[in-house]
N, CA, C and O of each residue as an XYZ file, in Angstrom:
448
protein
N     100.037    102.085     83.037
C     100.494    102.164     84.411
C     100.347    100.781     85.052
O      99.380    100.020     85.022
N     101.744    100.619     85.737
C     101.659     99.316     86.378
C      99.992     99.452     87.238
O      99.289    100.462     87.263
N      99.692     98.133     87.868
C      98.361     97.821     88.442
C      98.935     98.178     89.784
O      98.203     98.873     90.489
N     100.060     97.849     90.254
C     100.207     98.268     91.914
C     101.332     99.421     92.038
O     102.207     99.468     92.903
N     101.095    100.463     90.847
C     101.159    101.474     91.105
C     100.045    102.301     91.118
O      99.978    103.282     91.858
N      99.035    101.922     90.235
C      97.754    102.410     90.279
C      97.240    102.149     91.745
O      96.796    103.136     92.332
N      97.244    101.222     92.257
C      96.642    101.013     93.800
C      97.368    101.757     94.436
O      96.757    102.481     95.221
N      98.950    101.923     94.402
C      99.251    102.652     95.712
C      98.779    104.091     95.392
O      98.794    104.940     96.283
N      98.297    104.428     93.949
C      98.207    106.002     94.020
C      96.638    106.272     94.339
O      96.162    107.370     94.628
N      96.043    105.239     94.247
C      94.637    105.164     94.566
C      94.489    105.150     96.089
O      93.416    105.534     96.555
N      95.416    104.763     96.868
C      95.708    104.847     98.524
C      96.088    106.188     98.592
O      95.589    106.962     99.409
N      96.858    106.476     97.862
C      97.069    108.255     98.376
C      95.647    109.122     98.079
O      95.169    109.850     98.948
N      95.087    108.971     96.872
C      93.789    109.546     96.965
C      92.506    109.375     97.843
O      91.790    110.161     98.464
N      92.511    108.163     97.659
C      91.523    107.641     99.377
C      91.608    108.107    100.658
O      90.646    108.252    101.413
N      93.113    108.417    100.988
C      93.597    108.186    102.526
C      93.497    110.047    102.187
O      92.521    110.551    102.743
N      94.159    110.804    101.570
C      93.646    111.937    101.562
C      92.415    113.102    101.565
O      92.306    114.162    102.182
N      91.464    112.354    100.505
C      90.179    112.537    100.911
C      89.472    112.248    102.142
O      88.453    112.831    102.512
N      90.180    111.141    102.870
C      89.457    111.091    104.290
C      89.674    111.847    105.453
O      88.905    112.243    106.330
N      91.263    111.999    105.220
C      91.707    113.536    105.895
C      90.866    114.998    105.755
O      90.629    115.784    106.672
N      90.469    115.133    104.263
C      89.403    116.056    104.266
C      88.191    115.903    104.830
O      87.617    116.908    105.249
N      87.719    114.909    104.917
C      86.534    114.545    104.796
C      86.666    115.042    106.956
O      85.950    115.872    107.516
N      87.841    114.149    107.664
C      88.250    114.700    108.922
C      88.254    116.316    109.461
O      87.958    116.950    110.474
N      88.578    116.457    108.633
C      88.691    118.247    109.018
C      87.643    118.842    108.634
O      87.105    119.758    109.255
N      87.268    118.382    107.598
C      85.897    119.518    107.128
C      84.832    120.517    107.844
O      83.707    120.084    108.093
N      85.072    121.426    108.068
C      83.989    122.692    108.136
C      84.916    122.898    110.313
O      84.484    123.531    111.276
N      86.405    121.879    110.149
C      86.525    123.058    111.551
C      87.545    123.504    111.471
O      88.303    123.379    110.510
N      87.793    124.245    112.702
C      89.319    124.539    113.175
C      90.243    124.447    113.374
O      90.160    123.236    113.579
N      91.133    124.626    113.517
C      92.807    124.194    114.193
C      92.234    123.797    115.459
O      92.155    122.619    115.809
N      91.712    125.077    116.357
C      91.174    124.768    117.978
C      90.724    123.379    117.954
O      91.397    122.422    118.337
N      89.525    123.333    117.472
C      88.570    122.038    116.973
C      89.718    120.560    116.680
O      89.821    119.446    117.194
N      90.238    121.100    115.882
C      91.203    119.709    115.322
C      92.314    119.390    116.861
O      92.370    118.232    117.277
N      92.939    120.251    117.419
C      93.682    119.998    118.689
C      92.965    119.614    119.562
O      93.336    118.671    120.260
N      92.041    120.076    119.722
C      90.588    119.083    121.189
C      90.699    118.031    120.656
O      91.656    117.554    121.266
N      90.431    117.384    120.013
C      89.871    116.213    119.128
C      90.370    114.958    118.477
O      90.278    114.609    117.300
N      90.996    114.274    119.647
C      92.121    113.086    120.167
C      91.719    111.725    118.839
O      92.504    110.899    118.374
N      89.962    111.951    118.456
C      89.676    111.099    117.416
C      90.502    111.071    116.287
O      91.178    110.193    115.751
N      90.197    112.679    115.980
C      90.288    113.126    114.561
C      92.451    113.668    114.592
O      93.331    113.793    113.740
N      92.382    113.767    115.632
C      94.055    113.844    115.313
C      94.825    112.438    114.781
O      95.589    112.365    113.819
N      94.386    111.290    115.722
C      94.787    110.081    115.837
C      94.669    109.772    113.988
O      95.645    109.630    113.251
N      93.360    109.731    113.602
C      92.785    109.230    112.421
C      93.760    109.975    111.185
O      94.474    109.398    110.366
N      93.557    111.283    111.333
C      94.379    112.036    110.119
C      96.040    111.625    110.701
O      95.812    110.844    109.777
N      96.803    111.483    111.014
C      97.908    111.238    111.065
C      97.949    109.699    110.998
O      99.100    109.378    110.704
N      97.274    108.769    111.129
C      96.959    107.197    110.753
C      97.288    107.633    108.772
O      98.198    107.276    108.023
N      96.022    108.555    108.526
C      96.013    108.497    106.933
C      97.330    108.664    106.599
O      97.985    107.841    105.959
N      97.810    109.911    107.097
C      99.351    110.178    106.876
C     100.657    109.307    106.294
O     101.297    109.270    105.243
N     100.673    108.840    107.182
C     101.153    107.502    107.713
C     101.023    106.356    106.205
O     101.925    106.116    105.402
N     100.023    105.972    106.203
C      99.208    105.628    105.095
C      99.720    105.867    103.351
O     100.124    105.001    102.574
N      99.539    107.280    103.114
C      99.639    107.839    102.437
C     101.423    107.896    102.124
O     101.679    107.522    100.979
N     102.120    108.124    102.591
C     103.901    108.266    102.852
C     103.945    106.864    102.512
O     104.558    106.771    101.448
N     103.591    105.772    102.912
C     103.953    104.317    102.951
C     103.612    104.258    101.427
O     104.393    103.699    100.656
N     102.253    104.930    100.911
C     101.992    104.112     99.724
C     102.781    104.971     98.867
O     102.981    104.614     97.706
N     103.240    106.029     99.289
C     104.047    106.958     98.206
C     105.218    105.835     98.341
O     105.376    105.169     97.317
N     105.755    105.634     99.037
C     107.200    104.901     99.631
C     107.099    103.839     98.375
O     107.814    104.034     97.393
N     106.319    102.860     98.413
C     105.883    101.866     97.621
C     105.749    101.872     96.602
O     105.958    100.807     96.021
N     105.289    103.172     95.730
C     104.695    103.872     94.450
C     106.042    104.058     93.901
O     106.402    103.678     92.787
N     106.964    104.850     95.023
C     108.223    105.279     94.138
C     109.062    103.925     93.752
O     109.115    103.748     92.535
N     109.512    103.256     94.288
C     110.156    101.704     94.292
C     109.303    101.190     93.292
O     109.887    100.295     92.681
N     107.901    101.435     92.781
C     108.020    100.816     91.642
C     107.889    101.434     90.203
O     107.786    100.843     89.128
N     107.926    102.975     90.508
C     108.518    103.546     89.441
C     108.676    105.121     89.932
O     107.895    106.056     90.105
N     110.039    104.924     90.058
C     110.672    106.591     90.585
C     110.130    107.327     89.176
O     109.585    108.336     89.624
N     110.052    107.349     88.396
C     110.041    108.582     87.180
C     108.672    109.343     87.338
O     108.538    110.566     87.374
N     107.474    108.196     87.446
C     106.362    108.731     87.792
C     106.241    109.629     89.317
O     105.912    110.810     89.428
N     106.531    108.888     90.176
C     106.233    109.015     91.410
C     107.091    111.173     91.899
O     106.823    112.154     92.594
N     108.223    110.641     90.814
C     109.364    112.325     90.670
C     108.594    113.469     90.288
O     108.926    114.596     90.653
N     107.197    113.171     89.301
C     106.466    114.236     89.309
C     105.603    114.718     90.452
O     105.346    115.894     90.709
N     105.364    114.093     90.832
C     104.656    113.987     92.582
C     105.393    115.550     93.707
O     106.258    115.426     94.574
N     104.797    116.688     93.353
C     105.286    117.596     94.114
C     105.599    117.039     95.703
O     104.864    116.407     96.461
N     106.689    117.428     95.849
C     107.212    117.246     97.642
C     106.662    115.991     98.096
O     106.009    115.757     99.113
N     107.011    115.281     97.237
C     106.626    113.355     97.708
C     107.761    113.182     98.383
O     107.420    112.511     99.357
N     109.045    113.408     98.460
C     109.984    113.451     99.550
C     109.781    113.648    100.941
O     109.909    112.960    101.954
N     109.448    114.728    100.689
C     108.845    115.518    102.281
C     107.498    114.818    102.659
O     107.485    115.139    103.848
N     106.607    114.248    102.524
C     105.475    113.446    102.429
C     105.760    112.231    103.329
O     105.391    112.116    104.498
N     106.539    111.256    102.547
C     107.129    110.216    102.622
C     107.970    110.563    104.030
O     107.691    109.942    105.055
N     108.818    111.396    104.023
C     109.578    111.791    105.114
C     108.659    112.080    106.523
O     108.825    111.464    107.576
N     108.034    112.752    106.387
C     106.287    113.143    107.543
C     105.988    111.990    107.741
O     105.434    111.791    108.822
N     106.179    110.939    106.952
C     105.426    109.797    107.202
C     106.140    108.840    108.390
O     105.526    108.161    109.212
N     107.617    108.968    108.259
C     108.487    108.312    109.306
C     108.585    109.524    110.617
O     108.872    109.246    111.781
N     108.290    110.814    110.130
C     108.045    111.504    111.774
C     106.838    111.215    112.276
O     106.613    111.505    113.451
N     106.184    110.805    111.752
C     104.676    110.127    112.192
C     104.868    108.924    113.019
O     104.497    108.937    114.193
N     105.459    107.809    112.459
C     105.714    106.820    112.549
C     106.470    106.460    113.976
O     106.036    105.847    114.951
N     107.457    106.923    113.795
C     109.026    107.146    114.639
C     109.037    107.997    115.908
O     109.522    107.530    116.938
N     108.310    109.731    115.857
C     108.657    110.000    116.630
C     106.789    110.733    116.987
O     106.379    111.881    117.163
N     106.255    109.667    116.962
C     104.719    109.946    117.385
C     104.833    110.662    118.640
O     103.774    111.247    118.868
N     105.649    110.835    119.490
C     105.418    111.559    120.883
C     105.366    112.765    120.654
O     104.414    113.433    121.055
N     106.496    113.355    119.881
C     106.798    114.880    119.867
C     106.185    115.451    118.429
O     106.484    116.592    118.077
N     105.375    114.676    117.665
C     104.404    115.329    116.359
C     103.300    116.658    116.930
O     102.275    116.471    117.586
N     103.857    118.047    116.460
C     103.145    119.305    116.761
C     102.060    119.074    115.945
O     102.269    118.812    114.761
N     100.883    119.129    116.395
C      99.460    119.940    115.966
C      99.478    120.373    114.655
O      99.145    119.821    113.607
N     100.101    121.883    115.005
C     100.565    122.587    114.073
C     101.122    122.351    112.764
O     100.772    122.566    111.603
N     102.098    121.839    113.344
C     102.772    120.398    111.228
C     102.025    119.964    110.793
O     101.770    120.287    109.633
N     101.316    119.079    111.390
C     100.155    118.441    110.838
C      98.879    119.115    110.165
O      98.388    118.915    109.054
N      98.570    119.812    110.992
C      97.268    121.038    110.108
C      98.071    121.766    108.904
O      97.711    121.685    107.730
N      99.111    122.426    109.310
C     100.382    122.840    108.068
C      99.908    122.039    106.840
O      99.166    122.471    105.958
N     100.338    121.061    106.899
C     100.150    119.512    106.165
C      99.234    119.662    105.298
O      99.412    119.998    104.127
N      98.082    119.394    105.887
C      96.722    119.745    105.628
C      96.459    120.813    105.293
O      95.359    120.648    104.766
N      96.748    122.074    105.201
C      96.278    122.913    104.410
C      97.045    123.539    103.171
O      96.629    123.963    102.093
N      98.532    123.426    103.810
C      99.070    123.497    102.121
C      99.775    122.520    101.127
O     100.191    122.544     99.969
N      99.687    121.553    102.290
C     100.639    120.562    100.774
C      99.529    119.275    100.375
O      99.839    118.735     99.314
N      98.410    118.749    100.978
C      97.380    118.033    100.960
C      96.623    118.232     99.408
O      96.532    117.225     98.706
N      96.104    119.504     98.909
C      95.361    120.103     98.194
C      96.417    119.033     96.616
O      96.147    118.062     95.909
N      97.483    119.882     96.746
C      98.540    119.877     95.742
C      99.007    118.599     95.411
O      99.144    118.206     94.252
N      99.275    117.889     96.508
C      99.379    116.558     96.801
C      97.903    115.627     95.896
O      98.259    114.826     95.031
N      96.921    115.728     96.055
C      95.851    115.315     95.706
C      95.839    115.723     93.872
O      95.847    115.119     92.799
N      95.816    116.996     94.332
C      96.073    117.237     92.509
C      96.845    116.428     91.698
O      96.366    115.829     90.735
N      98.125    116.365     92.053
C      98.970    115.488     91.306
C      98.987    114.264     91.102
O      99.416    113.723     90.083
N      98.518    113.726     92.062
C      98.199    111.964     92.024
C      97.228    112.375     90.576
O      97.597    112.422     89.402
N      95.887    112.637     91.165
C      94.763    112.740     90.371
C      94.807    112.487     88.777
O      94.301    111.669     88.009
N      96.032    114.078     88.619
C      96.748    114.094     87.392
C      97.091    112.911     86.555
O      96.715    112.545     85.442
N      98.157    112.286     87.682
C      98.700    111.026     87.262
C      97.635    110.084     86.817
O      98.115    109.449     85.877
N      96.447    109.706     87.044
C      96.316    108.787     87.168
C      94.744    109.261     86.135
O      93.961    108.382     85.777
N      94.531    110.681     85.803
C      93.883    110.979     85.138
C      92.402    110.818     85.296
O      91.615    110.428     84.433
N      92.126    111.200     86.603
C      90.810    111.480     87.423
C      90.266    112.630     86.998
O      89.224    113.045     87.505
């Protein structure tokens, strides 16, 4: 594996674990109060989409096994772009079902 594909997939594992590490042990309620922890997990987001963005450009074949790295990558420019109108809700979405899966597969890749 190229070396700066290994880093960008090592950014998706980092920046994801910190999202967990953000949410851990609360709520949706909890996560919507919480102007820190919204700001921060959608920063990772952000993050994470860019380094997928980067990962694929330097090798789509790998990056194609990457469940819903499209949609990822894509979240990443509604993050980006239209930061005013980003629901709560998408974002925790995010985080609870495609995050897990997301993490798995890098992992996979990269044989963690």
């Amino acid at each position: 594996m190229k070396p700066e594909l290994q880093e960008n997939l090592q950014t998706v594992i980092e920046q994801g674990r910190l999202i967990q590490s953000f949410v851990n042990g609360i709520s949706f309620e909890v996560y919507q109060s919480d102007e820190k922890t919204r700001l921060a997990v959608e920063r990772c987001f952000e993050i994470i989409g860019e380094a997928l963005n980067r990962a694929y450009k330097l090798d789509p074949e790998t990056v194609d096994s990457i469940t819903d790295y499209r949609k990822i990558i894509s979240f990443r420019n509604i993050l980006a772009h239209c930061y005013d109108s980003v629901e709560d809700r998408l974002v925790w979405g995010v985080i609870e079902e495609s995050l897990p899966s997301l993490l798995s597969d890098v992992m996979n890749l990269m044989a963690i």
